[in-house]
C-alpha positions in Angstrom: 188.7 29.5 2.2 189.9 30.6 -1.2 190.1 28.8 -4.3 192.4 30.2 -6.8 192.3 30.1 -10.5 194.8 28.0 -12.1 194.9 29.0 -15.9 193.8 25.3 -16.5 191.0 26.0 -14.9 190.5 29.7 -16.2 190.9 28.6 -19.7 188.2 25.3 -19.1 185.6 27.7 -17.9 186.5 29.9 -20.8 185.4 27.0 -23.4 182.5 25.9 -21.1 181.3 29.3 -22.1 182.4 29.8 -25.5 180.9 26.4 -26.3 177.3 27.4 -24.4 177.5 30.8 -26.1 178.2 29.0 -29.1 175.1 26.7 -29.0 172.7 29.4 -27.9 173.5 31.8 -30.7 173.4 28.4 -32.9 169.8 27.5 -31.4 168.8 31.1 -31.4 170.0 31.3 -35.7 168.6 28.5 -36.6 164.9 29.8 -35.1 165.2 32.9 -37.2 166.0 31.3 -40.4 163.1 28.6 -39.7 160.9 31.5 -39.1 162.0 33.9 -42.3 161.8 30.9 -44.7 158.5 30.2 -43.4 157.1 33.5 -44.3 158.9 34.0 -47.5 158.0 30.5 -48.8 154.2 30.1 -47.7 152.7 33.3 -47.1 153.4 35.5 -50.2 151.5 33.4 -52.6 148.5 32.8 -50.0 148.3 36.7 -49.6 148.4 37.1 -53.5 145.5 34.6 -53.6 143.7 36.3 -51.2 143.8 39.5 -53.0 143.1 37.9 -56.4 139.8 36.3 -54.9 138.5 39.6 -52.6 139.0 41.3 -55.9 137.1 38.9 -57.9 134.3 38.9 -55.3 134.0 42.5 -55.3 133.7 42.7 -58.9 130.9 40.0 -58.9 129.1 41.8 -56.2 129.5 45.4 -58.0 128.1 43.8 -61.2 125.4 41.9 -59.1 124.1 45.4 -57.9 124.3 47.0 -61.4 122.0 44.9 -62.3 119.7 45.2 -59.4 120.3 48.6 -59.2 118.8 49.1 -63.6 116.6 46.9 -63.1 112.9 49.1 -63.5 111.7 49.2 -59.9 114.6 49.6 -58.2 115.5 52.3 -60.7 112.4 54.4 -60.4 112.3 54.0 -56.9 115.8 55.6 -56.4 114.5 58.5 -58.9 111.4 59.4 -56.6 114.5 59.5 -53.7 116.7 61.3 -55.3 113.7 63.9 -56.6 111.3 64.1 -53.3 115.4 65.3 -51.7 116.1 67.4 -54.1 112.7 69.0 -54.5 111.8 69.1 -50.7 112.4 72.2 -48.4 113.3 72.0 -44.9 
């Protein structure tokens, strides 16, 4: 048994599709400009943050060990290192 295609029919199937491509692509748009705005809006000033605080910690821990590092034990005891290397043979 055949069925044949009217062009009623042809051109009802053609805008079942269209209208379901149409939709998907819609869906599919809308998910990518959720996702871009997102990352543009929340992100880039977290991520500037970030960097400003790791920066700021690392400074505070290089001046921490400057001072540790003059103060006079710590200072003569990297001397004696630095001279029993220098000064030993193998």
């Amino acid at each position: 048994m055949s069925t044949s295609l009217t062009p009623h029919t042809t051109s009802s199937a053609l805008e079942r599709l269209r209208t379901s491509t149409d939709t998907a692509i819609y869906r599919i748009t809308n998910r990518v400009t959720a996702r871009y705005r997102a990352i543009v809006s929340g992100e880039e000033g977290m991520t500037t943050i970030e960097y400003a605080l790791g920066t700021l910690a690392a400074a505070a821990l290089a001046g921490i060990l400057l001072l540790v590092v003059k103060s006079g034990g710590i200072q003569s005891a990297i001397n004696n290192l630095f001279t029993q290397a220098l000064t030993s043979t193998p």
